[in-house]
N, C-alpha and C positions, 0 to 999 in steps of 0.2 A: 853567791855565784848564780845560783837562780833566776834573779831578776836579772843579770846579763844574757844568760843563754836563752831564756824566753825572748826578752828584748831581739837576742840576734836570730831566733827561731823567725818573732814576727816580722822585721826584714827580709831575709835572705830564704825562708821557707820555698819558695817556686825554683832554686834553684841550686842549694844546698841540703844537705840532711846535719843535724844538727844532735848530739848526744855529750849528755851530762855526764860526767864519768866522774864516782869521790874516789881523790885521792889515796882516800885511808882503807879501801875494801878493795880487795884482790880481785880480779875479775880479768875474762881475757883483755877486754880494751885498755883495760890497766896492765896489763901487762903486752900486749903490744905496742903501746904510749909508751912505757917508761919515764912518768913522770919525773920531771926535776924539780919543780915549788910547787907550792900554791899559794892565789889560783894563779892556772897554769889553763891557756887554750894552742889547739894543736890541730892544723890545716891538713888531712890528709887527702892525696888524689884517691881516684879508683881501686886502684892497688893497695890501699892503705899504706903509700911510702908517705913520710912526712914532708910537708912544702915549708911549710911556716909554723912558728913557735911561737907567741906572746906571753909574758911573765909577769905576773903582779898587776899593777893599776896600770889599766888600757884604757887608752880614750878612744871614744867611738870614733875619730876621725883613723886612729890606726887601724882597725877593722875593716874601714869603709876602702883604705886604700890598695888592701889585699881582696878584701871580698868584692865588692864593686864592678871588678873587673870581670871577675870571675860570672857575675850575672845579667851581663850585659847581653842584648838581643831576644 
């Protein structure tokens, strides 16, 4: 998971903030998240409400078509 989230760290950094959360240690983001698998990546707005979920093997094109958006201007 690592080398995705750096990956998506060094794209999307100028307009996302970006945090690694394990699964397996209890922590508030983990429990705000309520994960369902892993891996498991989780789009929150400002509020921290959930937008978007991806599960398992992501291809960057999925990423790109939710994030992208989001960083445009």
């Amino acid at each position: 998971m690592k080398p995705i989230v750096d990956g998506l760290k060094n794209l999307y950094n100028r307009c996302i903030q970006l945090e690694r959360v394990n699964f397996h240690e209890r922590t508030a983001w983990h429990d705000l998240l309520s994960p369902f698998a892993t891996p498991e990546f989780v789009l929150l707005d400002s509020q921290n409400n959930v937008l978007y979920r991806w599960f398992g093997t992501v291809e960057a094109e999925e990423f790109a078509a939710v994030l992208d958006p989001l960083c445009k201007g």
